[in-house]
C-alpha positions in Angstrom: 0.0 0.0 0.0 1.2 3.4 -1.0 1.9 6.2 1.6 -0.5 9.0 1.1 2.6 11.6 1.4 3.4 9.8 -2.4 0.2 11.4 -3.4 0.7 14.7 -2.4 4.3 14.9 -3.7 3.7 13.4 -7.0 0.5 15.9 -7.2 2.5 18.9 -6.9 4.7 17.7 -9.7 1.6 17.4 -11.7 0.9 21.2 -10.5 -2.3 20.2 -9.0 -1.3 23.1 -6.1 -1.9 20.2 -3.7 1.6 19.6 -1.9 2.6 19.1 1.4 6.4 19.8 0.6 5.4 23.5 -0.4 2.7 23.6 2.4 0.1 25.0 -0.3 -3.4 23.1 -0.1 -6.5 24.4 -2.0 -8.7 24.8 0.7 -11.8 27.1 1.8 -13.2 28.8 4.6 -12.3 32.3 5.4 -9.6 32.6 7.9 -8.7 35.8 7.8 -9.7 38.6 10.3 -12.5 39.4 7.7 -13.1 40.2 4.0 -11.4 43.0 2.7 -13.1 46.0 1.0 -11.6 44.9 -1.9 -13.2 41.4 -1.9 -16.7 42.7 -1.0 -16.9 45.3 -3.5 -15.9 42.8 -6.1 -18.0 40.5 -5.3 -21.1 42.3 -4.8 -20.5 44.6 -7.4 -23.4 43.6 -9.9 -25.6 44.8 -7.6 -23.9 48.2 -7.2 -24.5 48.4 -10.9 -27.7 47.4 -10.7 -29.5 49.2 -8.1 -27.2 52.3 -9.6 -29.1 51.9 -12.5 -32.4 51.1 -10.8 -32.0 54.4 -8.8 -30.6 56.6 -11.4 -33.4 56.3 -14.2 -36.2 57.3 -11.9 -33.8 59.9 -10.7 -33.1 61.1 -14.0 -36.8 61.1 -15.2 -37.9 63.1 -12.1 -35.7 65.9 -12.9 -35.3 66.3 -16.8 -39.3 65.2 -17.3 -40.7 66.4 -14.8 -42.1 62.8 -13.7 -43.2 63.9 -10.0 -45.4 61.0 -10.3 -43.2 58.5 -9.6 -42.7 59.7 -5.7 -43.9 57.9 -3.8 -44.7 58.8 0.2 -41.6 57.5 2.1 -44.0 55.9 5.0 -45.3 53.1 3.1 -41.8 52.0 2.0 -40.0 51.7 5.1 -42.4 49.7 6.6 -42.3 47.5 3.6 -37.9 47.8 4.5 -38.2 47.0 8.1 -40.7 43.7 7.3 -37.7 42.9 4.8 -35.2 43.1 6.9 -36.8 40.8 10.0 -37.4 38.5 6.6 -33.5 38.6 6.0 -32.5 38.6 9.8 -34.6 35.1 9.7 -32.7 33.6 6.8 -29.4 34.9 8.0 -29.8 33.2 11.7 -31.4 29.8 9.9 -28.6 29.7 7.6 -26.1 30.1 10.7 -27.4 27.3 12.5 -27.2 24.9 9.6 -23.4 25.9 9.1 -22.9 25.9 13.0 -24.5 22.2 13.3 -22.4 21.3 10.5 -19.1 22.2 12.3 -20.0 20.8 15.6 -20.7 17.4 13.1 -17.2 17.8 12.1 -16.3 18.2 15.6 -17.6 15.0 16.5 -16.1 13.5 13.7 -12.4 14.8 15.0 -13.2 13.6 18.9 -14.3 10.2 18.0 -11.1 10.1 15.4 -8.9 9.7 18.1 -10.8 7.9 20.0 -11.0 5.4 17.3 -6.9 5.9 16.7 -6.2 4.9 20.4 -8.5 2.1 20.5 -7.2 0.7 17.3 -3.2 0.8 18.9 -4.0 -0.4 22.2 -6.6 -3.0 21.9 -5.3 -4.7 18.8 -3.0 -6.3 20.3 -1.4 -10.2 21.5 -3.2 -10.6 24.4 -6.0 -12.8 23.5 -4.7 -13.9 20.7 -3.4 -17.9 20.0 -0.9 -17.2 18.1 1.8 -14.3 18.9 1.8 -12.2 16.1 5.1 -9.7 15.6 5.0 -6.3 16.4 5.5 -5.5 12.5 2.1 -7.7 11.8 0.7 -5.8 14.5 1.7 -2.2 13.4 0.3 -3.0 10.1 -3.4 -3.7 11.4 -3.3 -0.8 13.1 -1.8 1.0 9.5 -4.4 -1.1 8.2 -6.8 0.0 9.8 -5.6 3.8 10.6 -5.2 4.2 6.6 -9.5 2.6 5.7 -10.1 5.4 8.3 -8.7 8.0 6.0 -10.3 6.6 2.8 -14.0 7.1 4.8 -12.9 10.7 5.6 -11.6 11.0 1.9 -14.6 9.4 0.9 -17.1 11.3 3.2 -15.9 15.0 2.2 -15.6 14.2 -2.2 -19.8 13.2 -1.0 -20.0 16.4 0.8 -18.6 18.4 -2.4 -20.8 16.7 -4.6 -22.9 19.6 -7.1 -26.3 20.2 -5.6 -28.7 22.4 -7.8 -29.7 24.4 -5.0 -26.2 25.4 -4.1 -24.9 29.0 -4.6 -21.6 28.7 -5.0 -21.7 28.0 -9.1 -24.0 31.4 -9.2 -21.5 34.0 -10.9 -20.5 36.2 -8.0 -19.8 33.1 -6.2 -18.0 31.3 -8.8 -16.0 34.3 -10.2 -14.8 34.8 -6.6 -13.8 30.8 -6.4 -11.8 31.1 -9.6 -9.9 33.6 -8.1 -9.0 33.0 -5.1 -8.8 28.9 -4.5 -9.8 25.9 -6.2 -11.8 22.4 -4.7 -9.6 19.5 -5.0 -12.6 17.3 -4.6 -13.8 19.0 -8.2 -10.4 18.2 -9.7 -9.0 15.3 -8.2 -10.8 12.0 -9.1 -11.8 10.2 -5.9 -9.9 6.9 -7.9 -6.7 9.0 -7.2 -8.0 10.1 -3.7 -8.4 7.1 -2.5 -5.7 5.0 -4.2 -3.1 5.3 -1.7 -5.6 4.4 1.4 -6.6 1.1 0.1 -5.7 -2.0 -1.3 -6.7 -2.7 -5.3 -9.3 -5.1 -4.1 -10.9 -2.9 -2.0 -10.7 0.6 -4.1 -12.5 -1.3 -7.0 -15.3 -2.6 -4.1 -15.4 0.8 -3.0 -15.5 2.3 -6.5 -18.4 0.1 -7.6 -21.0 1.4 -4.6 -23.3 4.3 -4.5 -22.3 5.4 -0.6 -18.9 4.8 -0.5 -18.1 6.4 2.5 -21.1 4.0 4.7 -19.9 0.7 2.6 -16.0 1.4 3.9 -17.2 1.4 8.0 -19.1 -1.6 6.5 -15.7 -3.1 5.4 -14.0 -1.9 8.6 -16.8 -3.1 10.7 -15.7 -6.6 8.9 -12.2 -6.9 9.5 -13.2 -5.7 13.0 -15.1 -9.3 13.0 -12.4 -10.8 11.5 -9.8 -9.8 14.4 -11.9 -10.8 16.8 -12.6 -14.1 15.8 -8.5 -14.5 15.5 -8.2 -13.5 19.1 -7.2 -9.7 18.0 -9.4 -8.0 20.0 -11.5 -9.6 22.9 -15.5 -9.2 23.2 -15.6 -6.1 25.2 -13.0 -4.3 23.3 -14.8 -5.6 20.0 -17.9 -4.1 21.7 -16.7 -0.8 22.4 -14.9 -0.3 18.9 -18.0 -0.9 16.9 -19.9 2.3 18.7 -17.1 4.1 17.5 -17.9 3.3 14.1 -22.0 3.6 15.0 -20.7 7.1 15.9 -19.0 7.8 12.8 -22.2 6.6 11.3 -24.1 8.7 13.0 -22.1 12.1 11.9 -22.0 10.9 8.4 -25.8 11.0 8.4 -26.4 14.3 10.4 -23.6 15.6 7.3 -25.8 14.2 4.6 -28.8 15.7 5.8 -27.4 18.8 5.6 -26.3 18.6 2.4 -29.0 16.9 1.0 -31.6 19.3 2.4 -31.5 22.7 1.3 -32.6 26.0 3.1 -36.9 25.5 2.4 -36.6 27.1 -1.0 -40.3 29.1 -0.1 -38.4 31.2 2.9 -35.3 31.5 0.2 -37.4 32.6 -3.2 -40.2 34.8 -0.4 -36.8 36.8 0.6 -35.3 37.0 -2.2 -37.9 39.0 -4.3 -38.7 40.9 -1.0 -35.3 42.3 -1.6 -35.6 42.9 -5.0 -39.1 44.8 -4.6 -37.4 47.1 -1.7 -34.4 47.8 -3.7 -36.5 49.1 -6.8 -39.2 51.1 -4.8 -36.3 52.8 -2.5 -35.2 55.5 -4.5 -39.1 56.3 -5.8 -39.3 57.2 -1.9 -36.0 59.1 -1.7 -37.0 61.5 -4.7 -39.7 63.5 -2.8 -37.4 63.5 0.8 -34.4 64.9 -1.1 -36.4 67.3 -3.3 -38.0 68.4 -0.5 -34.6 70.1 0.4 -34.3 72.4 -2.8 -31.6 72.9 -5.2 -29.9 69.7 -6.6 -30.2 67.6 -3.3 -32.4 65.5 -5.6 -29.7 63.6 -6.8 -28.9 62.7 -3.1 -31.6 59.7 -4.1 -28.9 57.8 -6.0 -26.2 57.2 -4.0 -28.5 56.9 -0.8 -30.5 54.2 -2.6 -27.5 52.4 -3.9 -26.0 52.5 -0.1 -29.5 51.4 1.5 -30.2 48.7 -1.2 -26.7 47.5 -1.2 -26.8 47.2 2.6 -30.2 44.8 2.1 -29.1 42.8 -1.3 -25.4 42.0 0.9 -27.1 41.2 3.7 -29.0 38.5 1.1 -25.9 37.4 -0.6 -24.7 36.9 3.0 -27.9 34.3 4.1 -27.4 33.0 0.9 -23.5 31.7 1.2 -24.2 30.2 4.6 -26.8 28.0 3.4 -24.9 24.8 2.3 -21.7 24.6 4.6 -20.6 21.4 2.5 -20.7 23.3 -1.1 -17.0 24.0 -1.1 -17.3 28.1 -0.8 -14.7 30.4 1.3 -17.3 30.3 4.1 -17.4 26.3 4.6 -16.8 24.1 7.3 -13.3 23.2 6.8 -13.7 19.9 7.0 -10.4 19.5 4.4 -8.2 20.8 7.3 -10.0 18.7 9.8 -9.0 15.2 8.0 -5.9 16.4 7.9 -5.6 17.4 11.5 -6.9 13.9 12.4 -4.9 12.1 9.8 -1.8 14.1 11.7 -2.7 13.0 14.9 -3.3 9.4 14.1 0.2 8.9 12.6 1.8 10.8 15.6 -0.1 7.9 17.7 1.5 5.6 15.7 4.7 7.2 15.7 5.2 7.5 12.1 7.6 9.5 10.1 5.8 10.5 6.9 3.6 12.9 8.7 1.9 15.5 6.4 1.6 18.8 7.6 -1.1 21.1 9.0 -3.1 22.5 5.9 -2.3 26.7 5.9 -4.6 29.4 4.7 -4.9 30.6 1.2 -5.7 34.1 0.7 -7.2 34.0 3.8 -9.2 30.7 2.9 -8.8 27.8 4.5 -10.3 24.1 4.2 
């Protein structure tokens, strides 16, 4: 069986930007102390051209035609503002917890990692075993068995990457900022060549052939587990106590796919959306008659008031919107990249290996 280090070496010969020797990993989640000006404006800039355009026209039409008619009395529309934003403030805080739940997942996933690392190097061992086995045969079950662990978390976050039509990271604000600023392995690496250096041929082609491949490889560990225990590997109780760690993994996996697999109620996210859209285009027609009101060219105060008021709301939008799907591979995701990593670090440390990868480093500020 190949190390995994192999992979990452021979990747960053094949400029894949996915090397441990030049500590550069594509990887997502924003790690910085926040965006930069730079970054918003860029990437909420089609809406500063829009609403400028929405807010200009009127503008424009009020002055040079004479269009008073398309005032409107400023009450009506700020109501109509302040029931849009409790609509966004909603969205924002639903799509908070779902990304919240999703890390504390991941958390689980990490604590019952190393659980599962120190169970599998101190109860796989001689003592109930018939036949002494040497330490070498011993440290490769645990490698063994350390190594299917890294396929399922290999396996588990190319699932969580997987294209969803509901997701907004392929919209194009969110996709000309990806292109930018860092790339998803798990959308350029096959999963063959994930996985290839984790598992023996037999079992990548098994693996390969299943819908679930993550669930069908704690299936496979689940049945080597059997098969140490019946060669006096592991004892009942120990047996026992290793298979709710992998129940547990279970578990997480599931609470991840039912993230993933079901959106933000599409009503609540199409309702807000167009709530946004109606407030942005009826702001300015309540501006005209509150800055004309002031005489002389304070008219044209409408159109950069409406573009800073609607930008405010549409942002706010954009924001709800990224934090839906925490698995979609955007620079506000759970980094569950840099979490495998972390536990695959930790487990060979346990193990006291020497081809240890090391810690995944931010990006640009993004980190997986």
């Amino acid at each position: 069986m190949n190390s995994p280090e192999l992979w990452f070496i021979r990747s960053d010969v094949d400029h894949l930007e996915f090397s441990i020797k030049s500590n550069t990993f594509e990887i997502i989640m924003h790690a910085g102390t926040n965006y930069s000006l730079k970054e918003v404006i860029l990437w909420t800039r089609r809406d500063i051209y829009t609403i400028f355009i929405l807010s200009f026209i009127p503008t424009a039409l009020y002055v040079f035609l004479d269009w008073h008619w398309l005032a409107l009395p400023w009450l009506p529309i700020a109501l109509l503002g302040t029931a849009v934003a409790f609509v966004v403030g909603f969205k924002n805080n639903a799509s908070y917890d779902r990304t919240w739940e999703a890390r504390k997942i991941y958390g689980g996933i990490v604590n019952s990692s190393r659980v599962w690392g120190l169970m599998v190097k101190d109860y796989v061992t001689n003592k109930h075993s018939q036949k002494q086995h040497s330490q070498e045969e011993l440290n490769q079950i645990h490698k063994e068995l350390y190594n299917r662990h890294f396929a399922w978390l290999t396996a588990l976050r190319y699932q969580l990457r997987e294209k969803r039509n509901w997701e907004s990271i392929y919209k194009a604000h969110n996709q000309e900022y990806k292109d930018q600023w860092f790339t998803i392995d798990e959308h350029k690496i096959p999963l063959t060549e994930a996985l290839k250096y984790y598992l023996s041929e037999e079992e990548l082609q098994l693996i390969l052939s299943k819908s679930n491949k993550a669930a069908q490889l704690i299936s496979i560990q689940s049945k080597r587990l059997r098969e140490l225990l019946e060669l006096g590997l592991i004892e009942d109780f120990r047996h026992m106590e290793m298979k709710k760690v992998l129940a547990e993994f279970l578990n997480n996996q599931g609470a991840a796919e039912r993230i993933k697999n079901f959106p933000y109620p599409r009503q609540y996210a199409t309702l807000n959306l167009w709530f946004v859209k109606l407030f942005v285009l009826l702001l300015p027609l309540g501006m005209l008659s509150e800055f004309d009101k002031l005489g002389g060219n304070f008219v044209w105060f409408t159109v950069p008031f409406s573009v800073m008021s609607g930008w405010v709301f549409t942002t706010m939008e954009k924001i709800g919107e990224a934090s839906e799907n925490p698995f979609e591979g955007s620079a506000n995701d759970v980094p569950i990249t840099s979490m495998s990593r972390m536990i695959e670090i930790d487990l060979k440390e346990m193990l006291h290996e020497t081809d240890i990868p090391e810690a995944i480093k931010p990006k640009n500020n993004i980190i997986n």
